[in-house]
Structures are given as structure tokens and as C-alpha cells.
CHARMM-style PDB file with segment names, atoms N, HN, CA, C and O in Angstrom:
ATOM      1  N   UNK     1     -25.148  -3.806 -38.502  1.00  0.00      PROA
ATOM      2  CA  UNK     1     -25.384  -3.407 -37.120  1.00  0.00      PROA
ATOM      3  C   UNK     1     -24.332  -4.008 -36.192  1.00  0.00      PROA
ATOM      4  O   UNK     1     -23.948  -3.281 -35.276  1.00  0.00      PROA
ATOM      5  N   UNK     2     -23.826  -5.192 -36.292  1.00  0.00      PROA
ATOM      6  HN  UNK     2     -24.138  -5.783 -37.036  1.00  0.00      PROA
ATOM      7  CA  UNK     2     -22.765  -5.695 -36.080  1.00  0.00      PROA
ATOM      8  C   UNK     2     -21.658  -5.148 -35.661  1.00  0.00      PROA
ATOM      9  O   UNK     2     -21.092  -5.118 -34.568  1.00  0.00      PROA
ATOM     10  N   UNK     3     -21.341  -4.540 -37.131  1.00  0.00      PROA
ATOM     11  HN  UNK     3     -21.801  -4.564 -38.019  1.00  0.00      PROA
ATOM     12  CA  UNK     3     -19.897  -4.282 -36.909  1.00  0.00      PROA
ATOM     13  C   UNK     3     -19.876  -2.582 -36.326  1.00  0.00      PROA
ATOM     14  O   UNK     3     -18.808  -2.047 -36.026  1.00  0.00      PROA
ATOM     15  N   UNK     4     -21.369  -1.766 -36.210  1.00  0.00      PROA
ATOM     16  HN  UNK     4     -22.236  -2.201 -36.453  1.00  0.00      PROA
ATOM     17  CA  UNK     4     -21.126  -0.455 -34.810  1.00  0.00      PROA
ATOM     18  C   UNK     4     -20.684  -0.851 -33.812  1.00  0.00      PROA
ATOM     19  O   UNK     4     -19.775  -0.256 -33.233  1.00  0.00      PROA
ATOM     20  N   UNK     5     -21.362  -2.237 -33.255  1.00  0.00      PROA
ATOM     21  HN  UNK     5     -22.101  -2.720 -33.726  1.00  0.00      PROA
ATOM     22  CA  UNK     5     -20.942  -2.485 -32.115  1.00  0.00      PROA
ATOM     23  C   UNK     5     -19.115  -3.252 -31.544  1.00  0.00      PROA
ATOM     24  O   UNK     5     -18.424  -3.051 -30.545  1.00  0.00      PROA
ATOM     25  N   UNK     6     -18.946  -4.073 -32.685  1.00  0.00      PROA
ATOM     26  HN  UNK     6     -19.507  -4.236 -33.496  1.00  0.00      PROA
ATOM     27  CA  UNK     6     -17.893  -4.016 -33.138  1.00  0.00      PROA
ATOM     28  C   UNK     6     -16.612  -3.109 -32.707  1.00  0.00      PROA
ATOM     29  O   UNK     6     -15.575  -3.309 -32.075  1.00  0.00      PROA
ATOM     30  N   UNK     7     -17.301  -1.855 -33.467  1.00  0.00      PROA
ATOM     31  HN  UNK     7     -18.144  -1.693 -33.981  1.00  0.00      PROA
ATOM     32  CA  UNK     7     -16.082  -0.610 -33.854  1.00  0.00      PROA
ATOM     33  C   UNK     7     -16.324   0.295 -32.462  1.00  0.00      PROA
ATOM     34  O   UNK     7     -15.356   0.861 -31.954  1.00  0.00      PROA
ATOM     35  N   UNK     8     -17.169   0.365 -32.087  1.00  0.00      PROA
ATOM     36  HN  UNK     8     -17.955  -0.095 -32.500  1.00  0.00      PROA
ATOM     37  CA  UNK     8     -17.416   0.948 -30.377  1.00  0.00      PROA
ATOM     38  C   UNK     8     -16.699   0.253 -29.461  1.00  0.00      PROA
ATOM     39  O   UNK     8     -16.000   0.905 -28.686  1.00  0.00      PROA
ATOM     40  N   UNK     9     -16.714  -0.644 -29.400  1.00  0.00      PROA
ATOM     41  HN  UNK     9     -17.282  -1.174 -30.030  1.00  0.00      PROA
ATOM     42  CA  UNK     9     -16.201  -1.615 -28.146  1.00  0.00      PROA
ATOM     43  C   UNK     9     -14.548  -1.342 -28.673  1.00  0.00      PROA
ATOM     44  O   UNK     9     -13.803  -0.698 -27.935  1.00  0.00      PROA
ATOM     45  N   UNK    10     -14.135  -1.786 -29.763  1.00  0.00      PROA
ATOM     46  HN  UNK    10     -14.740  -2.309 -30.363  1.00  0.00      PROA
ATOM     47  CA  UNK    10     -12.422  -1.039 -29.803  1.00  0.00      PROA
ATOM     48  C   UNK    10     -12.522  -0.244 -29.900  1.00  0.00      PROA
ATOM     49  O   UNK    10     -11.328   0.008 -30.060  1.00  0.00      PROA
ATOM     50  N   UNK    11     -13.140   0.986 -30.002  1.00  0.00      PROA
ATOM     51  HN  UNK    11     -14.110   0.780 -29.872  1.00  0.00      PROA
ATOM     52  CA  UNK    11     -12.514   2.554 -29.240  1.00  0.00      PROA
ATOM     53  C   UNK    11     -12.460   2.679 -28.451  1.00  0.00      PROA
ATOM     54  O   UNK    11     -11.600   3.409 -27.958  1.00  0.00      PROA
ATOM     55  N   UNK    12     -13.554   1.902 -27.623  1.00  0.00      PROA
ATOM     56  HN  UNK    12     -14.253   1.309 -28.023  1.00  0.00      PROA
ATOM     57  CA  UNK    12     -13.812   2.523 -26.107  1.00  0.00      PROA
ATOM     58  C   UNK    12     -13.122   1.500 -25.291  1.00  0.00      PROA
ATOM     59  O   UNK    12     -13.228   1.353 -24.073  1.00  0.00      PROA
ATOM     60  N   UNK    13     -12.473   0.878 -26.034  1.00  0.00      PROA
ATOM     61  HN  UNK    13     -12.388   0.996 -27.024  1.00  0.00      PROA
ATOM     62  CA  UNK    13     -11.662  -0.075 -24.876  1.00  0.00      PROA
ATOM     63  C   UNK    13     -10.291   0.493 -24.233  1.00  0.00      PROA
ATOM     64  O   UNK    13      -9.913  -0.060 -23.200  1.00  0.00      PROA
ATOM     65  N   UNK    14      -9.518   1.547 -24.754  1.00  0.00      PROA
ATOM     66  HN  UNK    14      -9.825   1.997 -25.593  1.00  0.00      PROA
ATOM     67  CA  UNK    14      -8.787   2.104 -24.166  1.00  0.00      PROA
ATOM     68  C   UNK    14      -9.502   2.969 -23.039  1.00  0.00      PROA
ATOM     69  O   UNK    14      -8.917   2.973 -21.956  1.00  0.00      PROA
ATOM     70  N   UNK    15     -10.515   3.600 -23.120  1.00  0.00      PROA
ATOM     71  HN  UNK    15     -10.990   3.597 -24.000  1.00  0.00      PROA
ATOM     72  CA  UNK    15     -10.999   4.432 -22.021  1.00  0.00      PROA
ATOM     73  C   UNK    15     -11.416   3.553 -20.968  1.00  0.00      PROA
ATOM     74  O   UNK    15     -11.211   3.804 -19.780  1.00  0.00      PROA
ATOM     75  N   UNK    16     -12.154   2.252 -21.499  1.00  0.00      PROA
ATOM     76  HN  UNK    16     -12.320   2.049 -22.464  1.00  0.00      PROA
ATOM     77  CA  UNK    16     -12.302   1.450 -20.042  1.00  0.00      PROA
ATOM     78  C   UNK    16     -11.173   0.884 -19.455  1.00  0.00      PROA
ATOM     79  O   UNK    16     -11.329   0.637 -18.259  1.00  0.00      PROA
ATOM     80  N   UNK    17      -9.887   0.550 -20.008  1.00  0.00      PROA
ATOM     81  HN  UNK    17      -9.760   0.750 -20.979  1.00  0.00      PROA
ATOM     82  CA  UNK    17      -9.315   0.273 -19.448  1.00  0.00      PROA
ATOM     83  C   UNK    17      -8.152   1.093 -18.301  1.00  0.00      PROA
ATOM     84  O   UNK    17      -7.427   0.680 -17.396  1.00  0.00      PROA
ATOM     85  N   UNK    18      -8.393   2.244 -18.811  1.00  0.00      PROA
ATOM     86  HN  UNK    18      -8.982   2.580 -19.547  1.00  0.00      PROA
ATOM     87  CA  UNK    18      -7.969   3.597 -17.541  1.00  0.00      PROA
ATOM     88  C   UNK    18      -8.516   3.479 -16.726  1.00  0.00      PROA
ATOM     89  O   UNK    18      -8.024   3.300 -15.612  1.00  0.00      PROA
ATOM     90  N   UNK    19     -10.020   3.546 -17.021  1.00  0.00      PROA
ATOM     91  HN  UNK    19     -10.420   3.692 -17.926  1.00  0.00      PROA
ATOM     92  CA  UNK    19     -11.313   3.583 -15.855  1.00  0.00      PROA
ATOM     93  C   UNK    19     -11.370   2.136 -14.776  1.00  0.00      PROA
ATOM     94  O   UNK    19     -12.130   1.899 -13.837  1.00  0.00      PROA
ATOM     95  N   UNK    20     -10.275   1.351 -15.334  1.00  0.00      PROA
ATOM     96  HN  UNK    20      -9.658   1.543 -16.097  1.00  0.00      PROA
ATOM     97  CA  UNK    20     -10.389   0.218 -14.542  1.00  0.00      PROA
ATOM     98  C   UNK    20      -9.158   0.371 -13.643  1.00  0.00      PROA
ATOM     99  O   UNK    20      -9.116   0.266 -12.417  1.00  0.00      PROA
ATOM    100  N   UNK    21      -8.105   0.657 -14.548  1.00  0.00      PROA
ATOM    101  HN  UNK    21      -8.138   0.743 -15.543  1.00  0.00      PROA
ATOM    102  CA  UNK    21      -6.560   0.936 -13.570  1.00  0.00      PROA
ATOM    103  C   UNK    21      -7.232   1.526 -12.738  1.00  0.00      PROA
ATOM    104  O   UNK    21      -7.653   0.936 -11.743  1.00  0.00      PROA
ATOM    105  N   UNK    22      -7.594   3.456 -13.084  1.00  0.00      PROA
ATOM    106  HN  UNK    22      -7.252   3.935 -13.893  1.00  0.00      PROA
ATOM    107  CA  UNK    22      -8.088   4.238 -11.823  1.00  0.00      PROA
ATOM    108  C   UNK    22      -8.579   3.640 -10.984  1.00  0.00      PROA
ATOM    109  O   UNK    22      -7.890   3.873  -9.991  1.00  0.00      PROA
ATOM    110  N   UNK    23      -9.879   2.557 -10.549  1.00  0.00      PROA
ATOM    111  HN  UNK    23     -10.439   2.368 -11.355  1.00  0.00      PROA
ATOM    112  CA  UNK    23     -10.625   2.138 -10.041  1.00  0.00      PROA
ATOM    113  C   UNK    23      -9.557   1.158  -9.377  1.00  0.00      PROA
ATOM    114  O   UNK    23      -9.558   1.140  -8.146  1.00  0.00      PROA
ATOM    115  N   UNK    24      -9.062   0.715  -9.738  1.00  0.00      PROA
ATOM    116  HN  UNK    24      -9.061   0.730 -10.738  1.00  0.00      PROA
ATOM    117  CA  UNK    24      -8.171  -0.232  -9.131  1.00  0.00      PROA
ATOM    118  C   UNK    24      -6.929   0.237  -8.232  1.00  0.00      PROA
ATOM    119  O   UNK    24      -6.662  -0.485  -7.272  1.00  0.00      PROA
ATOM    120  N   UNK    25      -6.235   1.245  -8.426  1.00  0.00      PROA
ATOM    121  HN  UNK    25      -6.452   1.831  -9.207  1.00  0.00      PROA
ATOM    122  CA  UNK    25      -5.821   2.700  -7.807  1.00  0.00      PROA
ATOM    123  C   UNK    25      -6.439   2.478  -6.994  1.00  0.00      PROA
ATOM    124  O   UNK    25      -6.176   1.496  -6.300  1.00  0.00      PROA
ATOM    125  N   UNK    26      -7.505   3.265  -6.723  1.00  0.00      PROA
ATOM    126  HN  UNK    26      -7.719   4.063  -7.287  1.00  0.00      PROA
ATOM    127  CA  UNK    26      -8.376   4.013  -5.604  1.00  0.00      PROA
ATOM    128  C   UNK    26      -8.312   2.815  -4.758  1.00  0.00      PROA
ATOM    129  O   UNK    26      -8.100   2.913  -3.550  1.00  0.00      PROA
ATOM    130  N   UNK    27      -8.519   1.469  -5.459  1.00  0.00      PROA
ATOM    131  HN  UNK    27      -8.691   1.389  -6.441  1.00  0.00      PROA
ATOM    132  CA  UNK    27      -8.977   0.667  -4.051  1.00  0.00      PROA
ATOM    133  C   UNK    27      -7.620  -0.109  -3.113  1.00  0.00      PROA
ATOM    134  O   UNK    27      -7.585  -0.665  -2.016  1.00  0.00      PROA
ATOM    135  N   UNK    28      -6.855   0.107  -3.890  1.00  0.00      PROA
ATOM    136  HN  UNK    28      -6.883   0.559  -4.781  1.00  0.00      PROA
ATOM    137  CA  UNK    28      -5.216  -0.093  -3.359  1.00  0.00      PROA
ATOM    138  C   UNK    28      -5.019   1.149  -1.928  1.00  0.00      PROA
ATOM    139  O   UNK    28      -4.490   1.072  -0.820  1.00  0.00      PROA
ATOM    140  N   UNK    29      -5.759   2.250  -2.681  1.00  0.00      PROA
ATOM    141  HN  UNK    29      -6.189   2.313  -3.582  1.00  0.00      PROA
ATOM    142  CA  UNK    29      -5.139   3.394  -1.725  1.00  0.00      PROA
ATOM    143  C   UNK    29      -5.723   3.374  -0.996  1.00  0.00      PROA
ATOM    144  O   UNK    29      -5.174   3.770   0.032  1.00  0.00      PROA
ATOM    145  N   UNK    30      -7.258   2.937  -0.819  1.00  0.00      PROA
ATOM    146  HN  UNK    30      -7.703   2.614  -1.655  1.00  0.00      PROA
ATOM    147  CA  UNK    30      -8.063   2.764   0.292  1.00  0.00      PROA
ATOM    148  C   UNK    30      -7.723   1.709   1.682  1.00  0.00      PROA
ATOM    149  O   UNK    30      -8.005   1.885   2.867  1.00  0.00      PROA
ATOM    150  N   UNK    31      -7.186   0.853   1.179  1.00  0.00      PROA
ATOM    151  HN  UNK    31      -6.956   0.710   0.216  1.00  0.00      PROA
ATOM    152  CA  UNK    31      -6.833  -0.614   1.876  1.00  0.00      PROA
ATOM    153  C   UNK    31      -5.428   0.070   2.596  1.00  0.00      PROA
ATOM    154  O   UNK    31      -5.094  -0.146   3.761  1.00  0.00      PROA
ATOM    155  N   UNK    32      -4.871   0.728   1.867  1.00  0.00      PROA
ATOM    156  HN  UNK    32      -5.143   0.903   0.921  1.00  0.00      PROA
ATOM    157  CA  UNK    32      -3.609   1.764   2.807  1.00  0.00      PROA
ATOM    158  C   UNK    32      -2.331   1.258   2.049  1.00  0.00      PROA
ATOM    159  O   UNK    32      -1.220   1.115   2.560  1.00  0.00      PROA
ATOM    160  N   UNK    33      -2.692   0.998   0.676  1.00  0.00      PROA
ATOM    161  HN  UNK    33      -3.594   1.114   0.260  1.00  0.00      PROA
ATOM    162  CA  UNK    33      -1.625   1.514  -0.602  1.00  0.00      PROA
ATOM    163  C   UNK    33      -0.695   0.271  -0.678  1.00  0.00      PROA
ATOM    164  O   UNK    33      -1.002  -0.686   0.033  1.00  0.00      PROA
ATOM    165  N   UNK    34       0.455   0.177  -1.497  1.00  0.00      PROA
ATOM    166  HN  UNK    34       0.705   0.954  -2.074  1.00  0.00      PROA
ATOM    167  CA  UNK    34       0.869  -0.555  -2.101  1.00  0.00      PROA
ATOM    168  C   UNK    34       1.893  -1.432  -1.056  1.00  0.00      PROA
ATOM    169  O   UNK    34       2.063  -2.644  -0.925  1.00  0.00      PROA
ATOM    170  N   UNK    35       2.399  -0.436  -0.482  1.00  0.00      PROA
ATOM    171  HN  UNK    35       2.260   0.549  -0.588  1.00  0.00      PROA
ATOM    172  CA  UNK    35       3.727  -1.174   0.738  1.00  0.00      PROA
ATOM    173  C   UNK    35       3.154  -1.099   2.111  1.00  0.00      PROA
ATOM    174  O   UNK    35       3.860  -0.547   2.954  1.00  0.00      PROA
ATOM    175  N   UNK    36       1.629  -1.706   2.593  1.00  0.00      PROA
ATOM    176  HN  UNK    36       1.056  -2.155   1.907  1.00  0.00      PROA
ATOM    177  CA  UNK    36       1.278  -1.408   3.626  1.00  0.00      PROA
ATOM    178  C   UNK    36       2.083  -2.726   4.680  1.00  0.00      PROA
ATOM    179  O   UNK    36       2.393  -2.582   5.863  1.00  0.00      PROA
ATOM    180  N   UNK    37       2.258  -3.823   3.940  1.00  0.00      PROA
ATOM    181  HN  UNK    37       2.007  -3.941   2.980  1.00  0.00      PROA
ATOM    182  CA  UNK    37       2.721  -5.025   4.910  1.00  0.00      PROA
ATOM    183  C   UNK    37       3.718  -4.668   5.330  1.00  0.00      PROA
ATOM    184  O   UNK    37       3.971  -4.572   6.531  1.00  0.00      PROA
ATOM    185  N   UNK    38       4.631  -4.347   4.213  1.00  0.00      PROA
ATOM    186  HN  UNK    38       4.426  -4.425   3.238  1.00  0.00      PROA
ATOM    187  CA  UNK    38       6.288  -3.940   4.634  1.00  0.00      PROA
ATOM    188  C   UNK    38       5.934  -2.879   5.660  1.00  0.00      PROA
ATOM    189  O   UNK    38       6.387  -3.113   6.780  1.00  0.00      PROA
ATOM    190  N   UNK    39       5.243  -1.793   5.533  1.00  0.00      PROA
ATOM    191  HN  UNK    39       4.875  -1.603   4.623  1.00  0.00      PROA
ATOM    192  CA  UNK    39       5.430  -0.653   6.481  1.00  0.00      PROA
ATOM    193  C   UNK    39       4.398  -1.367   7.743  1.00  0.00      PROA
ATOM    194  O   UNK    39       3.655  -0.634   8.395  1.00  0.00      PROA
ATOM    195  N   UNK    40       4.424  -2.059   7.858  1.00  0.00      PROA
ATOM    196  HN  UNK    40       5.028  -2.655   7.328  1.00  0.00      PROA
ATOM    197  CA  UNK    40       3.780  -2.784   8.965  1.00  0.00      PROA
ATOM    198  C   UNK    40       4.970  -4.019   9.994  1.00  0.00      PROA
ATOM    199  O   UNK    40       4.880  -4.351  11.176  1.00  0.00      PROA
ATOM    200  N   UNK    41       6.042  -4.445   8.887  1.00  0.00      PROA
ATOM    201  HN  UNK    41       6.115  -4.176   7.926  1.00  0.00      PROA
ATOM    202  CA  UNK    41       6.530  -5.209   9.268  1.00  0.00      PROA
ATOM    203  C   UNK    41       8.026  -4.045   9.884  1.00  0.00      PROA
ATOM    204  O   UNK    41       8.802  -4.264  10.815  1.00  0.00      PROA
ATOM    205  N   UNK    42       7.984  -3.051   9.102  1.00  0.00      PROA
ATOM    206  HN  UNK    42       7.355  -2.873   8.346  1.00  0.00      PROA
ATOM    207  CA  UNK    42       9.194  -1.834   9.488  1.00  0.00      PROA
ATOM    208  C   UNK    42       8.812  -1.389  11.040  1.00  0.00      PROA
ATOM    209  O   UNK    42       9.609  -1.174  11.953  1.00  0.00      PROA
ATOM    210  N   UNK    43       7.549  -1.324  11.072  1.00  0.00      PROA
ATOM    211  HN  UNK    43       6.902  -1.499  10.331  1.00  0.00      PROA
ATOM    212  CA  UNK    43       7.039  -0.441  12.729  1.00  0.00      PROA
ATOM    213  C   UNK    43       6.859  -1.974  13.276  1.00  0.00      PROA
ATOM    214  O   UNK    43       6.225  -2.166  14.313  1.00  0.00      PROA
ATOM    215  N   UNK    44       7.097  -2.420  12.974  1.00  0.00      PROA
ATOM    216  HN  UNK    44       7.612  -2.264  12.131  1.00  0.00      PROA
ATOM    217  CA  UNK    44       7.129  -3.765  14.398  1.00  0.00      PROA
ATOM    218  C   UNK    44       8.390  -3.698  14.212  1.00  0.00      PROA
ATOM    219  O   UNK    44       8.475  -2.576  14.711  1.00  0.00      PROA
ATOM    220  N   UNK    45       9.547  -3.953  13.895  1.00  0.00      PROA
ATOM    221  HN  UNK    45       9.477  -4.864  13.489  1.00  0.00      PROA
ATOM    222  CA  UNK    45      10.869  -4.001  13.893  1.00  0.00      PROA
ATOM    223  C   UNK    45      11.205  -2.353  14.441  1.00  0.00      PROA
ATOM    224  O   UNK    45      11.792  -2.397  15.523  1.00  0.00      PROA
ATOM    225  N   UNK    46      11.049  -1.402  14.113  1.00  0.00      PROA
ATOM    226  HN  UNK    46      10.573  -1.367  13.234  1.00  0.00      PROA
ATOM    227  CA  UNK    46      11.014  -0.154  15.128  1.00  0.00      PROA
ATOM    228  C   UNK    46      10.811  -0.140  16.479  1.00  0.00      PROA
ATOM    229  O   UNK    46      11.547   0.313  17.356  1.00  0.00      PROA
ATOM    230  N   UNK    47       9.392  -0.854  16.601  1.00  0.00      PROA
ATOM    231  HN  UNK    47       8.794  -1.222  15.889  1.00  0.00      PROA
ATOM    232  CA  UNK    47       8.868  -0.975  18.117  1.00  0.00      PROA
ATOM    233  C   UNK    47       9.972  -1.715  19.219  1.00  0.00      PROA
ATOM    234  O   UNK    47      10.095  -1.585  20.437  1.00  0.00      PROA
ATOM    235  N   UNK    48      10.848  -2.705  18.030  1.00  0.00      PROA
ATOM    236  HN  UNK    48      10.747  -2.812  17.041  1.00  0.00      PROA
ATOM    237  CA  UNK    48      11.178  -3.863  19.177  1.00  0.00      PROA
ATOM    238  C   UNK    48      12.676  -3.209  19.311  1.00  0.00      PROA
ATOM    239  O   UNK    48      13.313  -3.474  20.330  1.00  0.00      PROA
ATOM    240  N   UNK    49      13.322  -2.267  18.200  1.00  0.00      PROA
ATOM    241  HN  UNK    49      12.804  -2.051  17.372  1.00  0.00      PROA
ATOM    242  CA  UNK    49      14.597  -1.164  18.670  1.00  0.00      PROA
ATOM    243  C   UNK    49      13.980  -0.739  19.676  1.00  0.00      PROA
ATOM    244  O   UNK    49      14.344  -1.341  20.687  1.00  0.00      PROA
ATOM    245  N   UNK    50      13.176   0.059  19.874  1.00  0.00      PROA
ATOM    246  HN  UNK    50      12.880   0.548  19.053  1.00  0.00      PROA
ATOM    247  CA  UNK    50      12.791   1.378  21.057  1.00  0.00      PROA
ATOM    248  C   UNK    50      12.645   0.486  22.300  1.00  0.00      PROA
ATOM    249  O   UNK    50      12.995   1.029  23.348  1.00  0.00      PROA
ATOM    250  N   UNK    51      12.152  -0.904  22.398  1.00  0.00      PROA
ATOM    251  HN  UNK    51      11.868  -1.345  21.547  1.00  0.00      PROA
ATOM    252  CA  UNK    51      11.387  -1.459  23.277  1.00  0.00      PROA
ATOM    253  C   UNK    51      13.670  -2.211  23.821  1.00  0.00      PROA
ATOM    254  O   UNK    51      14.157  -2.263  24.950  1.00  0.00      PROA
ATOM    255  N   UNK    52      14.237  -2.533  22.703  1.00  0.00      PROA
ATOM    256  HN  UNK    52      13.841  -2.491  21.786  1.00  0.00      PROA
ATOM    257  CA  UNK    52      15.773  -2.617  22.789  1.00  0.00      PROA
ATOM    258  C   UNK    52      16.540  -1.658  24.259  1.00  0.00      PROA
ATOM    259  O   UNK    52      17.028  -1.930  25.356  1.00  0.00      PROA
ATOM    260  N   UNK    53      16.239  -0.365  23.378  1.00  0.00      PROA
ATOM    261  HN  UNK    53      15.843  -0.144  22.487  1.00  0.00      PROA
ATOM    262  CA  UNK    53      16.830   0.816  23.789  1.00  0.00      PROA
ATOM    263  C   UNK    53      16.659   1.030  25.312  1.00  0.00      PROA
ATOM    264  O   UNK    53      17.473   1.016  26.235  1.00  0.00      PROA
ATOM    265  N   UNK    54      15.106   1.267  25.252  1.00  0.00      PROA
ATOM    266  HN  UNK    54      14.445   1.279  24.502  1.00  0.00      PROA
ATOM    267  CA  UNK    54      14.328   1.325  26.966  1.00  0.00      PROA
ATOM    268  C   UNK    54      15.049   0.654  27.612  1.00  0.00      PROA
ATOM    269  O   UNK    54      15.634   1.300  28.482  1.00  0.00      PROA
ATOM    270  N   UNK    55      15.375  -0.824  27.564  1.00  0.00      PROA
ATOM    271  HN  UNK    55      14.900  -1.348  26.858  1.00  0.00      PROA
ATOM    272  CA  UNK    55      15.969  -1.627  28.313  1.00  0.00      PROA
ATOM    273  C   UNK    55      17.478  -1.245  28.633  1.00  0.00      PROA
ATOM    274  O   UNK    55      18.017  -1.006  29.714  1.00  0.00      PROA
ATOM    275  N   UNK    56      17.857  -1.260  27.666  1.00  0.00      PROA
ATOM    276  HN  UNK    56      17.419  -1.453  26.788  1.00  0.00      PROA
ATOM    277  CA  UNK    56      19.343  -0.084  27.907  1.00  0.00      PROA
ATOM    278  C   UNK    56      19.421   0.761  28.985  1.00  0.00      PROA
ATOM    279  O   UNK    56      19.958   0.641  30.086  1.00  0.00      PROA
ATOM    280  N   UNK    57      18.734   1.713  28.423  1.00  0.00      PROA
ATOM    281  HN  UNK    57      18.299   1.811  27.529  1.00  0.00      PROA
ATOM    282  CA  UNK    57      18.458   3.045  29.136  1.00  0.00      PROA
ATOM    283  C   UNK    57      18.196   2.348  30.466  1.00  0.00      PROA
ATOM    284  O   UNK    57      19.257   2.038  31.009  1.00  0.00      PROA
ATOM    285  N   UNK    58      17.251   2.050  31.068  1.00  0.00      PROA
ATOM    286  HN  UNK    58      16.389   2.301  30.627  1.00  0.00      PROA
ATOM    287  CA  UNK    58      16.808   1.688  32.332  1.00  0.00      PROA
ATOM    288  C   UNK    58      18.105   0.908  32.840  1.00  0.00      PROA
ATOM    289  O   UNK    58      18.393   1.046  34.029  1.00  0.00      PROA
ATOM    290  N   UNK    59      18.965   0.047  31.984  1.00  0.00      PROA
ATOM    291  HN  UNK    59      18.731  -0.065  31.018  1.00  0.00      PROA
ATOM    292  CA  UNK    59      19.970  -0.610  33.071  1.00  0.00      PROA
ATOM    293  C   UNK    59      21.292   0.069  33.440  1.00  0.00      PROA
ATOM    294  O   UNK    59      22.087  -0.214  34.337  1.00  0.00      PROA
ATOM    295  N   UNK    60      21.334   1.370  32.198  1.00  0.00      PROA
ATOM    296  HN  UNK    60      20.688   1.599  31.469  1.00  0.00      PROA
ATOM    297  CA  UNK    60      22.506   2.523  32.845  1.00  0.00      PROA
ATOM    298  C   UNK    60      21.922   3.437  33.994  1.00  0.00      PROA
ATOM    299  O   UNK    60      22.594   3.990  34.865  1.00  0.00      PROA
ATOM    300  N   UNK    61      20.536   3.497  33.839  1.00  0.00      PROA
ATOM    301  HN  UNK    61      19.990   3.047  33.132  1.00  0.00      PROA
ATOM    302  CA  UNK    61      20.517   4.875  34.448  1.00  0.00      PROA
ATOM    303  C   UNK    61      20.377   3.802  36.499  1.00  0.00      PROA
ATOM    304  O   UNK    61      20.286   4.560  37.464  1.00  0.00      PROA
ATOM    305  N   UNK    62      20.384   2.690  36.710  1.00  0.00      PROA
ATOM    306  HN  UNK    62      20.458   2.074  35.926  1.00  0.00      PROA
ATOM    307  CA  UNK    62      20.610   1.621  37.724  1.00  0.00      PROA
ATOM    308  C   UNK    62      21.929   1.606  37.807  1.00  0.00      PROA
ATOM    309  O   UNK    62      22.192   2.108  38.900  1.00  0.00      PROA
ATOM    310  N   UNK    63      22.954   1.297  37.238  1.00  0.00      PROA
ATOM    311  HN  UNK    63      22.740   0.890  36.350  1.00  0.00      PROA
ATOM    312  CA  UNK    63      24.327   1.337  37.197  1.00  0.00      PROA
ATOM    313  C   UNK    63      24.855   2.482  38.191  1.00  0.00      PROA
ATOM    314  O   UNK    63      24.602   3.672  38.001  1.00  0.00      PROA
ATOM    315  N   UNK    64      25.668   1.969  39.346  1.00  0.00      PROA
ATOM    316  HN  UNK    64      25.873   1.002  39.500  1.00  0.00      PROA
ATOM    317  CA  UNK    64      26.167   3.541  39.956  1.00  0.00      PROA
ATOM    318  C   UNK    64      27.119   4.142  39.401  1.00  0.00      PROA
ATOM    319  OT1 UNK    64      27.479   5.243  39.817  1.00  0.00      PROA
TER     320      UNK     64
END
């Protein structure tokens, strides 16, 4: 009786272990995926070009 349980648990250990990647997947993608810091740290470094630029802009368009 042993060794069914045995011989079940290594077959089915490749299928649980998909079922765990997948699961582990899903919850990566939920949280907002693999490069969410970087794309967090890219739009703050974006913000502070545009927020750059504005300042630009506003001291030519003062310039006579």
C-alpha cells in the first residue's frame, strides 16, 4: 500500500509543480507583474523630465 502512494506522488509531482509555477504567475501578475518597481522608478524619472521641460518652456516663452 506503500509504495501506490509512493508511485502517485512521483507522477503527480510534475503536474503539481506547473500548478504551482501557474499559481505563482497569476500572483506576480496580480501585484502588477515582474518589472513593476523599475516601471515605477522609469515614471518618476519621466515625471521629473516633463516637470524639467515645463520649466524650460515657461522661461523661453518670458524671454523677449
Amino acid at each position: 500500500m506503500d509504495q501506490f502512494w509512493i508511485e502517485t506522488l512521483v507522477n503527480a509531482f510534475p503536474m503539481l509543480l506547473l500548478i504551482a509555477v501557474w499559481v505563482g504567475f497569476m500572483v506576480m501578475w496580480r501585484r502588477g507583474g515582474f518589472q513593476s518597481k523599475y516601471q515605477a522608478a522609469y515614471l518618476e524619472q519621466m515625471r521629473a523630465q516633463v516637470a524639467a521641460l515645463e520649466r524650460i518652456a515657461a522661461a523661453i516663452e518670458k524671454s523677449p
